[in-house]
C-alpha positions as CSV (number, residue, x, y, z in Angstrom):
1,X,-30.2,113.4,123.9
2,X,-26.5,113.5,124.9
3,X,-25.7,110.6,124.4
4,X,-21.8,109.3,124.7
5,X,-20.1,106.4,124.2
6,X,-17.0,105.6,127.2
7,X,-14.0,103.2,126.1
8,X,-11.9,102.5,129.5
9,X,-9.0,100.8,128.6
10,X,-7.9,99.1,131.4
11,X,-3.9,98.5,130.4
12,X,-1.0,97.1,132.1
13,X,1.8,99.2,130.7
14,X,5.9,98.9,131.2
15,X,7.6,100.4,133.6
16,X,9.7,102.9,131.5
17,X,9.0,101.6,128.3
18,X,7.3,105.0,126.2
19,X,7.7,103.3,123.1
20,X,6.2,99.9,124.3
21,X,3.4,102.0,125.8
22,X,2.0,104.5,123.0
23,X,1.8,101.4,120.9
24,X,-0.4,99.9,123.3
25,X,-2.2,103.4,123.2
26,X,-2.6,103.0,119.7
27,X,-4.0,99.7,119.8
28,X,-6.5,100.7,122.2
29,X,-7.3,103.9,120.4
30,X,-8.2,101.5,117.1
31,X,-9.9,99.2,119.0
32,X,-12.0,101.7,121.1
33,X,-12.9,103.6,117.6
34,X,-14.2,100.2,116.1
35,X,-16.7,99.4,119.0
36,X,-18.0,102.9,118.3
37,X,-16.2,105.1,121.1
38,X,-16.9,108.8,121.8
39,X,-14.1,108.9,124.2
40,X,-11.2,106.5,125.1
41,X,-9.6,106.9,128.4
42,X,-6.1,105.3,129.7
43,X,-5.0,105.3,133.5
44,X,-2.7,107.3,135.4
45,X,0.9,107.4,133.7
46,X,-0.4,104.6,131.7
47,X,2.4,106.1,128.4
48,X,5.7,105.8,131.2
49,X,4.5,103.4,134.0
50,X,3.4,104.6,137.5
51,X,6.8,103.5,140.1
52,X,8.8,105.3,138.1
53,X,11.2,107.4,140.6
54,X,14.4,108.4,139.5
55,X,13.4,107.2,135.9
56,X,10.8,109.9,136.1
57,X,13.1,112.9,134.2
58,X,13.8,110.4,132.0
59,X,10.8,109.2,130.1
60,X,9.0,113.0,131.0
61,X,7.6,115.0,128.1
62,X,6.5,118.7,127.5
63,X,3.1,119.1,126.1
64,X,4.3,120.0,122.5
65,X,6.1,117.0,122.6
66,X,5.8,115.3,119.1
67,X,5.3,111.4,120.8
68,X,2.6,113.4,122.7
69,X,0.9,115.1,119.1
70,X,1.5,111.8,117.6
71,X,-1.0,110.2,119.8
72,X,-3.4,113.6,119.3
73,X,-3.3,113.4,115.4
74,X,-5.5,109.7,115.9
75,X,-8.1,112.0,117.5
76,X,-9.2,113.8,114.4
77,X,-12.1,112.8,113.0
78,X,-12.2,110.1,115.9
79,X,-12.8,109.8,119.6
80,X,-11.2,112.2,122.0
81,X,-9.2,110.6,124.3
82,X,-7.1,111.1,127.8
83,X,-3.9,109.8,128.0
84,X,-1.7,110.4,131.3
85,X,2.3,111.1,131.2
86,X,4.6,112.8,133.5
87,X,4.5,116.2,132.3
88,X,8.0,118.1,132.4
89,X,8.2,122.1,132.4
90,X,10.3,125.3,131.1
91,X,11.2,125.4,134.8
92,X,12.3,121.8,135.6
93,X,9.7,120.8,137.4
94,X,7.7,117.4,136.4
95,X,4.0,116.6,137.3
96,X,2.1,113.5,137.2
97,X,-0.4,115.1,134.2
98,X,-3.6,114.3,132.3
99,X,-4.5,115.0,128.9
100,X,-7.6,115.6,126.4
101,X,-6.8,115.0,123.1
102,X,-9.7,116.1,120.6
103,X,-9.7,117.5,117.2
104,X,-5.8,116.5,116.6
105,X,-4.8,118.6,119.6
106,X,-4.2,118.4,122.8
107,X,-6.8,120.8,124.1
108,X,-6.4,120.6,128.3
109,X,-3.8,119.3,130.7
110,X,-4.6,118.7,134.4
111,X,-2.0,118.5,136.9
112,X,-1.7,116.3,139.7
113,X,-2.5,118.1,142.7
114,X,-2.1,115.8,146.0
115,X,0.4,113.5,145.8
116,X,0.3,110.7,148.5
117,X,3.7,110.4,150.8
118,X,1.8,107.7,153.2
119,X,1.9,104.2,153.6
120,X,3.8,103.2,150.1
121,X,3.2,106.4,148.6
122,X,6.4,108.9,148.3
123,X,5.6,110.6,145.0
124,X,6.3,114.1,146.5
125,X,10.0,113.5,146.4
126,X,10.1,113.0,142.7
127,X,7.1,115.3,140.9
128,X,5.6,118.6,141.9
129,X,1.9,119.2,142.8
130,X,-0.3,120.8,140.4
131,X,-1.0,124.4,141.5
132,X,-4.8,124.6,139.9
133,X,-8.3,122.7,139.4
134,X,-9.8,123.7,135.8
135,X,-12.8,122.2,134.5
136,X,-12.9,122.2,130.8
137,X,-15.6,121.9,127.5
138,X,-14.9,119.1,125.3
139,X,-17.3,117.7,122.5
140,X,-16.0,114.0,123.0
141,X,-16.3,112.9,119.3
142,X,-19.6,114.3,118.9
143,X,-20.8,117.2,117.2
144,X,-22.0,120.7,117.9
145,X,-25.3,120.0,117.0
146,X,-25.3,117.5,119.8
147,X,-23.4,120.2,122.3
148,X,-20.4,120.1,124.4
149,X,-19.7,118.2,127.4
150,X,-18.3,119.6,130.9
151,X,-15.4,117.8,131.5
152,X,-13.7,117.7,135.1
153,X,-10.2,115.1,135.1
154,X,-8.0,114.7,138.6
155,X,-5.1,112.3,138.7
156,X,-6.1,109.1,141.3
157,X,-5.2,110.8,145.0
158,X,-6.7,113.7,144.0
159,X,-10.3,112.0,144.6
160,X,-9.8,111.1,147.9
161,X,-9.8,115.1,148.4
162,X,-13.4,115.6,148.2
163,X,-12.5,119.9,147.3
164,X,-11.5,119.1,144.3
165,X,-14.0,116.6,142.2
166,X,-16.6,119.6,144.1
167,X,-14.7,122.8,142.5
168,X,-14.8,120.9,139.2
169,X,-18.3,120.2,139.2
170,X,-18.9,123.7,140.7
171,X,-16.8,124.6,137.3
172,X,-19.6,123.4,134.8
173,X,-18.2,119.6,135.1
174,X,-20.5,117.0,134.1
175,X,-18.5,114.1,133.2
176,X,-15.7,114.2,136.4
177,X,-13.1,111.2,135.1
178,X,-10.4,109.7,137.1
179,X,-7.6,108.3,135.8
180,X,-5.6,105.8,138.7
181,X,-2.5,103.6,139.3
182,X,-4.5,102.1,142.4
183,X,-1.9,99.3,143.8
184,X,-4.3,96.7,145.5
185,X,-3.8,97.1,149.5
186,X,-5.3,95.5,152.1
187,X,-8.1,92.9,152.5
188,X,-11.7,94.2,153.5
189,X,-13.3,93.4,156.5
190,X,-16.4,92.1,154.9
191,X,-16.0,89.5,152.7
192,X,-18.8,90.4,150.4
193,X,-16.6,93.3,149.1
194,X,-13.3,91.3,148.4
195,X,-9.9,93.7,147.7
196,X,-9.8,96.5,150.3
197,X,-8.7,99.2,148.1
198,X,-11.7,98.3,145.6
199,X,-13.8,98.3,148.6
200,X,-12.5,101.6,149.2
201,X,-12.3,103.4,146.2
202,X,-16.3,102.0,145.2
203,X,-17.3,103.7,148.2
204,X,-15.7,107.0,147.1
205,X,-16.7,106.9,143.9
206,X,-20.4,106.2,144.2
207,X,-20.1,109.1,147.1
208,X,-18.4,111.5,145.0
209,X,-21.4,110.8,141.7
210,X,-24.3,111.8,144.2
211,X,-22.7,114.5,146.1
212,X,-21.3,116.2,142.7
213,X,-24.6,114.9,140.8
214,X,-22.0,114.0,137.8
215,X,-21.2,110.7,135.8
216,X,-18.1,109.7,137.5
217,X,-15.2,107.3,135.5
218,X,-12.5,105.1,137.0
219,X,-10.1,104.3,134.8
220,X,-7.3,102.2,137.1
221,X,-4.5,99.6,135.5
222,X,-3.9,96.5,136.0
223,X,-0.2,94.7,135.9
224,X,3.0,94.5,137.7
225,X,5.5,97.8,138.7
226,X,8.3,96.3,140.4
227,X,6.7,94.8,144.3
228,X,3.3,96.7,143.2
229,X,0.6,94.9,141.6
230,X,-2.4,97.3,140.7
231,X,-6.1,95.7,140.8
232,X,-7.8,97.6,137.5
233,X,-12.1,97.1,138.7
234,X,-12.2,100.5,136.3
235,X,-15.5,101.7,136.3
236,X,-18.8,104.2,135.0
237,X,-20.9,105.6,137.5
238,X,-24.3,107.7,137.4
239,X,-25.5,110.7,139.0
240,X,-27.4,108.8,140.7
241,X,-24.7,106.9,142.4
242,X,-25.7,103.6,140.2
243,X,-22.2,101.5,139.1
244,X,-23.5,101.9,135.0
245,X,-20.3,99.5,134.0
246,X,-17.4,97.5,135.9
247,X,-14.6,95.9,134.8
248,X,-12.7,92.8,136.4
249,X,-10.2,92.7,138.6
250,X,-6.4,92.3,137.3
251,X,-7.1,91.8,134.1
252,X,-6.9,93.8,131.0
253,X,-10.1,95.0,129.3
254,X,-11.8,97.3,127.2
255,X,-14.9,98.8,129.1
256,X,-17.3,100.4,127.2
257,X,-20.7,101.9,128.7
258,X,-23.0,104.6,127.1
259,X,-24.3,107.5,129.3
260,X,-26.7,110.3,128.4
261,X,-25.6,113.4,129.9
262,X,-29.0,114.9,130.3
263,X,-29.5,112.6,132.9
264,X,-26.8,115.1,134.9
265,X,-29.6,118.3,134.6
266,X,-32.5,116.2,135.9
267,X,-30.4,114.8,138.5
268,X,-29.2,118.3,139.6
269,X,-32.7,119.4,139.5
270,X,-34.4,116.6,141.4
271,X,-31.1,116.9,144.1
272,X,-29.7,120.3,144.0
273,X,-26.5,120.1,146.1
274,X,-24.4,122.4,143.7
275,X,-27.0,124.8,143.4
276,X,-27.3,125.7,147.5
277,X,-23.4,124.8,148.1
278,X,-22.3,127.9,150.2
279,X,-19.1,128.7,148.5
280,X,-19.0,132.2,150.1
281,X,-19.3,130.6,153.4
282,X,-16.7,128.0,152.5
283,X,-14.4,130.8,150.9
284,X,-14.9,132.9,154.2
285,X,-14.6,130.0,156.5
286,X,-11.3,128.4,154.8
287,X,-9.7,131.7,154.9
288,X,-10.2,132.0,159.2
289,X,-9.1,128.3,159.6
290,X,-5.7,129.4,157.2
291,X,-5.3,132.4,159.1
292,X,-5.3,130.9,162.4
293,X,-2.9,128.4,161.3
294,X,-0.3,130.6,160.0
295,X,-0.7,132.6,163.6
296,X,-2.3,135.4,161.4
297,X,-4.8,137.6,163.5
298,X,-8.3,137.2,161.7
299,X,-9.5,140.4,159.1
């Protein structure tokens, strides 16, 4: 069996604060490598704080950056783990980024690639959008004997996208993680189901688990950024659309929940949504609906 070990570490990290925060890292890191953790994951931005603005060139790193490594040296020999940064490029460009650290190395980065500008959302007028959706293999503190894992990562808005948690799974992801700064909006119509957002974002992540057949994590944050306060509720969830593991809301806390990823080939094989997904029709049909946007005659 496949089996892995999840840590979530649902933080509350400072705004701006990168030393503050990568201690914090490091606690959880230890921590999550005591209670016998495959893989730790940390939310979106969780090293520089998420309402960062015109702070954001400021606390930005490149990917060789030695704070970054420093935090990639505690993976060898122990759990991988994905931290989240603002990334900053040869080109002067920053993204909101995620990365696997494994083996002492950082081994994959993922981009943002939709960045809200609605409602209290304006992220577009500080970071770029990623231009790409990679899947990547990971062994997630095991070993080769026990195999690697297909590992899919988008940054919080890039979820409520349905495209892009497909073409990762379409990629060989197995295991699609999401790491969020979800600020807590809105109260939900039925009262059952509490904090709006979490009412929200449950409905999209149990969606997203059967449609993709894939473990799906939520890894959100908890704590204050300025007027925002986020609402954490990180959680594991099967192929099977099944919430595995949930963690409360607002506070800070160390999830853990063991999956076994053979349960993704019997669920793909009992449902096989990936397997008949028309991506010639969907290539085809994308490219008329772009063409007859930009005024283009069709080929």
């Amino acid at each position: 069996m496949r089996r892995r070990v999840l840590a979530l570490a649902q933080i509350a990290p400072r705004l701006g604060d990168l030393a503050w925060n990568i201690a914090l890292h490091e606690a959880k890191f230890v921590e999550s490598q005591a209670a016998g953790a495959d893989l730790v994951i940390f939310p979106e931005l969780g090293l520089t704080g998420y309402q960062l603005q015109d702070l954001a060139p400021e606390v930005a790193m490149r990917r060789n950056d030695p704070r970054l490594h420093s935090l990639a040296k505690l993976t060898s020999g122990g759990p991988s783990a994905v931290v989240s940064f603002v990334e900053s490029t040869d080109d002067h460009r920053l993204f909101a980024a995620a990365a696997l650290l494994e083996g002492g190395e950082v081994r994959h980065v993922a981009r943002k690639c939709y960045l809200p500008t609605y409602g209290i959302f304006d992220e577009r007028r500080f970071l770029a959008a990623g231009d790409a959706i990679r899947a990547t293999r990971a062994t997630l503190g095991g070993s080769a004997v026990q195999g690697d894992v297909g590992l899919g990562i988008g940054v919080c808005e890039d979820f409520w996208h349905p495209t892009l948690p497909a073409i990762l799974a379409q990629d060989g992801a197995e295991l699609l993680i999401s790491v969020a700064a979800g600020p807590a909006r809105g109260a939900s119509v039925d009262a059952d189901q509490g904090l709006g957002s979490a009412a929200s974002w449950g409905t999209l992540l149990r969606a997203t688990a059967v449609l993709t057949t894939s473990f799906v994590v939520f890894t959100n944050r908890v704590g204050v950024d300025e007027s925002l306060i986020f609402w954490g509720g990180s959680r594991v969830i099967g192929p099977d659309g099944v919430v595995i593991a949930e963690a409360p809301l607002f506070e800070e806390a160390l999830l853990l929940a063991e999956i076994d990823l053979d349960e993704v080939a019997r669920a793909r094989t009992a449902l096989p949504l990936l397997r008949d997904e028309r991506l010639e029709l969907t290539r085809r049909e994308y490219d008329r609906i772009i063409s007859s946007r930009a005024g283009l005659e069709e080929a």
